[in-house]
C-alpha positions as CSV (number, residue, x, y, z in Angstrom):
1,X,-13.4,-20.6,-47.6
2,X,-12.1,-17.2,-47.3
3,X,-10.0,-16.1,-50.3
4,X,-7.9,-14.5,-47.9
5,X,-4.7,-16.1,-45.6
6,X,-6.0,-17.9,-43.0
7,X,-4.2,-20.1,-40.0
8,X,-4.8,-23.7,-40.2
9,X,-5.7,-25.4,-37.0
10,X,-2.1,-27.5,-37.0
11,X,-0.5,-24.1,-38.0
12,X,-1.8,-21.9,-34.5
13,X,0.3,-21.0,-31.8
14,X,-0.1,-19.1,-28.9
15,X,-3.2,-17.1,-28.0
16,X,-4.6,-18.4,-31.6
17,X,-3.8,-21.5,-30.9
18,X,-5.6,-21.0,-27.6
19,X,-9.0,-19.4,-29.1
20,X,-9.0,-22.2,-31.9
21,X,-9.1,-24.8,-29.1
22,X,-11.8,-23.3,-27.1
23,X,-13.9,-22.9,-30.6
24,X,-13.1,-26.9,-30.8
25,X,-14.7,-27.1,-27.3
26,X,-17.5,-25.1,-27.4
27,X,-18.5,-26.1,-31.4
28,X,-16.4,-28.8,-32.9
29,X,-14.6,-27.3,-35.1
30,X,-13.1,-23.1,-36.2
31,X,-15.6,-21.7,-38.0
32,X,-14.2,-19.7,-41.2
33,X,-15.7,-16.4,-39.6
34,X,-13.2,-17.0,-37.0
35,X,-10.8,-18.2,-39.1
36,X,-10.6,-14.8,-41.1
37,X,-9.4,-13.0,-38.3
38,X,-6.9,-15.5,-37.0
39,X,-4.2,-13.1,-38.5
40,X,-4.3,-11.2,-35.9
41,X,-6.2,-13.0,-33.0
42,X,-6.5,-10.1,-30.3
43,X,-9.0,-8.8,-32.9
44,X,-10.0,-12.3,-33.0
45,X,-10.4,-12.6,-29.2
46,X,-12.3,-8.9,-28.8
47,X,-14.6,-10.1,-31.9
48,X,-15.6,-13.1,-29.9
49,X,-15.8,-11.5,-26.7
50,X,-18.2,-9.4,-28.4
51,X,-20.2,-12.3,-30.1
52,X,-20.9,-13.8,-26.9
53,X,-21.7,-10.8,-24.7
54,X,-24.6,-10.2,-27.3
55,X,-26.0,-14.1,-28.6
56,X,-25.1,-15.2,-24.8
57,X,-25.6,-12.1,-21.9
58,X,-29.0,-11.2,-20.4
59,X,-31.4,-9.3,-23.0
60,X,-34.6,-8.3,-23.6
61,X,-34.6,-10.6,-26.8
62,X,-34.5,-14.4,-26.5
63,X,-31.3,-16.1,-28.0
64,X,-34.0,-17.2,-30.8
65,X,-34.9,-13.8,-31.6
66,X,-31.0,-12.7,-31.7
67,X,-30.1,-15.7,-34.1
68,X,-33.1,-14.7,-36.2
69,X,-32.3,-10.7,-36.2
70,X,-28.9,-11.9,-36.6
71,X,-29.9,-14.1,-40.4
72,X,-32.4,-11.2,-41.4
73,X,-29.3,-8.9,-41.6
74,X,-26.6,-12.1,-43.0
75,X,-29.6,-12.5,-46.3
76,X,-30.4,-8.4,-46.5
77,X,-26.5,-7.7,-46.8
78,X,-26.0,-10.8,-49.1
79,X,-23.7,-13.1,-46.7
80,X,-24.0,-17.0,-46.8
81,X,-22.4,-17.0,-43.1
């Protein structure tokens, strides 16, 4: 977990509480990527907006090839996400 505050799930309100429950529906559970910005969560919602325009839109690359590109860079810069 971040060593940063976060917002617990119980703890969000409003638009958070809003992006935290679509997370739910769409994975099961708030990732702690997500749960880093949830500070301030329109950051939070452009951040995902973002996320899913490139893993999700059209593309030359298959979703496979994103994910992988996407790992190559998480173990090059050191991050266990």
């Amino acid at each position: 977990m971040a060593w940063i505050k976060t917002v617990a799930d119980d703890e969000a309100t409003g638009l958070l509480k809003v992006i935290y429950r679509a997370a739910h529906e769409r994975a099961g559970r708030v990732f702690d990527i997500t749960r880093v910005m949830s500070l301030n969560p329109h950051t939070l919602r452009a951040s995902t907006a973002f996320y899913q325009a490139a893993m999700s839109r059209p593309s030359p690359l298959s979703r496979a090839q994103r994910e992988l590109l996407a790992t190559v860079v998480s173990v090059t810069n050191g991050c266990r996400y």
